[in-house]
C-alpha positions in Angstrom: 44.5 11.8 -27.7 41.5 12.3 -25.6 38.5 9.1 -26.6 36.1 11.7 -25.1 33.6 14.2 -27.2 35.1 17.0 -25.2 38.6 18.0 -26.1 39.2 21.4 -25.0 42.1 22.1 -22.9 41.1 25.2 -21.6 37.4 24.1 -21.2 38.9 21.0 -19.7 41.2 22.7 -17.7 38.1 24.7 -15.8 35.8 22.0 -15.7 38.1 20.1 -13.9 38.6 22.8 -11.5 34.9 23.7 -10.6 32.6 21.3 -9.0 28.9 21.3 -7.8 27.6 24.7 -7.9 29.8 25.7 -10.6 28.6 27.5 -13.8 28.8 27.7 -17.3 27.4 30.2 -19.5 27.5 29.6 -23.4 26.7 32.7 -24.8 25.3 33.5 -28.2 27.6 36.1 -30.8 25.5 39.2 -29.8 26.1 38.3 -25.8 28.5 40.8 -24.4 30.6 38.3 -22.4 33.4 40.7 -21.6 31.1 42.6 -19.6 28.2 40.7 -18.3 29.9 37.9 -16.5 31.6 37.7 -13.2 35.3 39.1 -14.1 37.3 36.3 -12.6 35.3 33.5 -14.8 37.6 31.8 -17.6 36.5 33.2 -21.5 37.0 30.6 -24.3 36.4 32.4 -27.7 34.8 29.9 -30.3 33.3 32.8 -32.3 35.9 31.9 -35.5 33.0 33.2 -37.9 29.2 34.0 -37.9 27.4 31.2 -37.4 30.2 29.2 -36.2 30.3 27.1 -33.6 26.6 27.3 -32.4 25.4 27.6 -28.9 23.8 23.6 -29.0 26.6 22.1 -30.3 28.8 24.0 -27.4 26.5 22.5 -25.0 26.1 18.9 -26.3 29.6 18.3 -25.9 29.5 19.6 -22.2 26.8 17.4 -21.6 29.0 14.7 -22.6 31.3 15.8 -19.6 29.5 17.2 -16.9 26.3 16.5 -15.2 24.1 19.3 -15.2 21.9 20.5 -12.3 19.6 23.3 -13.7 19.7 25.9 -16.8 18.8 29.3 -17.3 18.0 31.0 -20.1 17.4 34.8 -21.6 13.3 35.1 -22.2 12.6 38.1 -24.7 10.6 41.1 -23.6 7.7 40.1 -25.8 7.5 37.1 -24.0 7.7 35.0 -27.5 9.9 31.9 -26.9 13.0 32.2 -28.9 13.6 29.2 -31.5 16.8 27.8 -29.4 14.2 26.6 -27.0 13.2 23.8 -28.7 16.6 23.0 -29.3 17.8 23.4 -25.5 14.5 21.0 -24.2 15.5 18.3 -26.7 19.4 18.1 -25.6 17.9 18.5 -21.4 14.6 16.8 -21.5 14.7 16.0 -18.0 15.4 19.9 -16.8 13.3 22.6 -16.6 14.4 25.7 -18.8 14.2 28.4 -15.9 13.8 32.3 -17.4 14.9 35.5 -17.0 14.5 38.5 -19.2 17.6 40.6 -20.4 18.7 42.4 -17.5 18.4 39.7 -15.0 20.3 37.4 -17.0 22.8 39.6 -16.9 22.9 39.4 -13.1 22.9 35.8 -12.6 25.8 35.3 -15.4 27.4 37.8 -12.6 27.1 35.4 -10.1 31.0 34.8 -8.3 30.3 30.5 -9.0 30.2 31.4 -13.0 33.5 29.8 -13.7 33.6 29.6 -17.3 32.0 31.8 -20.6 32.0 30.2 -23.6 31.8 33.0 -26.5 30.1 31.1 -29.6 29.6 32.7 -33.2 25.7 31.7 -32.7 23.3 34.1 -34.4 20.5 33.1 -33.2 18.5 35.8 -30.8 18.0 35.1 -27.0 20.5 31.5 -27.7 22.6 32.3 -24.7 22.3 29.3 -21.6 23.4 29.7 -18.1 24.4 26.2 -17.1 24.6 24.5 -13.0 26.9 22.0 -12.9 25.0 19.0 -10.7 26.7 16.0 -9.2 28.7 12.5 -10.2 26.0 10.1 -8.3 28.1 6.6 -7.1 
């Protein structure tokens, strides 16, 4: 048994295989992860119900594991912050969320270094996060 937070095996798995540049995208229950994210990236489904597990708790437990170099996020098209905000500044306080409406979301989750989607049951709005993985610092 693993003493770590993170016990995924698949999730494990592609962690351990991607490095510096690498990215995650934990996407929200209304995210269409089959077909806006590079092909070749790794899907974990963790969308057992609605509302289960949520897109926060996904990405506490990879902060537990990885470093992590920058975020983006999906803004809406009124331009009003979505409530998951709030929830992504207080687990990354020392990143800046970086935004992009709908569309080019879409593109960077499209990106050939997007190694790994993570499909939550989240029903939140706009609670989808493109994570960079950063570096292990000696």
């Amino acid at each position: 048994m693993l003493t770590s937070k993170l016990l995924h095996p698949q999730i494990l798995h592609v962690l351990g295989g991607s490095g510096h540049g690498g990215k995650v995208l934990i996407a929200d229950g209304n995210y269409p992860f089959n077909t806006r994210a590079h092909p070749a990236a790794e899907r974990v489904y963790l969308n057992l119900s609605p509302g289960k597990l949520l897109v926060s708790d996904v990405l506490e437990t990879l902060i537990s594991a990885i470093p992590i170099e920058s975020v983006d996020v999906m803004t809406t098209d009124s331009g009003v912050e979505p409530e998951i905000y709030a929830d992504f500044r207080s687990l990354l306080p020392y990143l800046t969320l970086r935004t992009a409406n709908r569309f080019a979301f879409y593109e960077l989750c499209m990106d050939k270094d997007v190694a790994l989607v993570v499909a939550t049951g989240d029903q939140r709005l706009y609670a989808n996060i493109l994570i960079t993985i950063g570096v292990v610092k000696a």
